[in-house]
C-alpha positions in Angstrom: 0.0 0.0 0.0 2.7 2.6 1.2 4.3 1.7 -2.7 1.0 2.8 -4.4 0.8 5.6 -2.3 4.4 6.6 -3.1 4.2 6.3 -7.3 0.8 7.7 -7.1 2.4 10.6 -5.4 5.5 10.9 -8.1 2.8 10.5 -10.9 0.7 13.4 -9.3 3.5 15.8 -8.8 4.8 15.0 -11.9 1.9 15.3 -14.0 1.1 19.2 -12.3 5.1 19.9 -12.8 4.4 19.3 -16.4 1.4 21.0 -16.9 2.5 23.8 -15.0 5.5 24.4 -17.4 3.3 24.3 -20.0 1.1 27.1 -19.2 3.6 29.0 -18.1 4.9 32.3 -20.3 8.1 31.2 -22.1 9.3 34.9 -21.0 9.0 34.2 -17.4 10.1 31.1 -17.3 14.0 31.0 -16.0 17.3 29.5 -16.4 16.3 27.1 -19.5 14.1 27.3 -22.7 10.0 25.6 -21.6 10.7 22.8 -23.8 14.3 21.4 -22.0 11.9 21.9 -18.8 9.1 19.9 -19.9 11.5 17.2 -21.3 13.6 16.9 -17.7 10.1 17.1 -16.1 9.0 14.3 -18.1 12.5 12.1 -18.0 13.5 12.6 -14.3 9.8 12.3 -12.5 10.9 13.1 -8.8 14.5 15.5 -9.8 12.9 16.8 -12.8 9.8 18.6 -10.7 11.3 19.7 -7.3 14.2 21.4 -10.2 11.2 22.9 -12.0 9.4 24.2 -8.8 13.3 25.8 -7.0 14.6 26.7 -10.3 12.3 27.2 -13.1 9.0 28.4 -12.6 8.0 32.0 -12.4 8.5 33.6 -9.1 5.1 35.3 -8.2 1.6 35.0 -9.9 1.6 38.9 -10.7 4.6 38.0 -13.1 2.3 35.6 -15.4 -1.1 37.6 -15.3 -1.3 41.6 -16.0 -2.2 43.7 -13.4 -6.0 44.4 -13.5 -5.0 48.4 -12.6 -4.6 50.4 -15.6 -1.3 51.2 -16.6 -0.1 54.8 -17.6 0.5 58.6 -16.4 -1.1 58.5 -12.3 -4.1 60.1 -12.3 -5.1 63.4 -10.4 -7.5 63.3 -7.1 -10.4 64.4 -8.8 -10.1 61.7 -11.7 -10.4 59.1 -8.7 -13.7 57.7 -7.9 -12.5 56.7 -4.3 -11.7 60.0 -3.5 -14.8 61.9 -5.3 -17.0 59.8 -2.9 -15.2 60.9 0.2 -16.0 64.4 -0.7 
């Protein structure tokens, strides 16, 4: 039992590892191109993902989704709709 428990865990963490890379923005990817991660993901199942996860994946969520606050010149106080309520 503790076996099956054990290569359903490798299989599990190496599945996500893979998918993960995957999905992930080639730009924010580091240290080596998405495909050389996905094939020592794949090759090595229990080095292949804890390397992926320390040394490969993107380091915050904010670095693979844009920010939902619009981007450009700050605005004044009295283009703010948080401050025109406080009024």
């Amino acid at each position: 039992m503790p076996r099956v428990l054990l290569t359903v865990l490798i299989v599990a963490l190496t599945v996500y590892a893979a998918v993960d890379s995957v999905q992930a923005d080639e730009s924010q990817i580091r240290n080596l191109p998405k495909l050389v991660w996905v094939v020592l993901i794949l090759l090595f199942p229990i080095a292949g993902p804890a390397t992926w996860f320390i040394a490969g994946r993107p380091t915050a969520l904010s670095d693979r989704w844009p920010s939902r606050r619009p981007q450009g010149p700050p605005r004044g106080p009295d283009d703010d709709p948080d401050f025109l309520r406080k009024l």
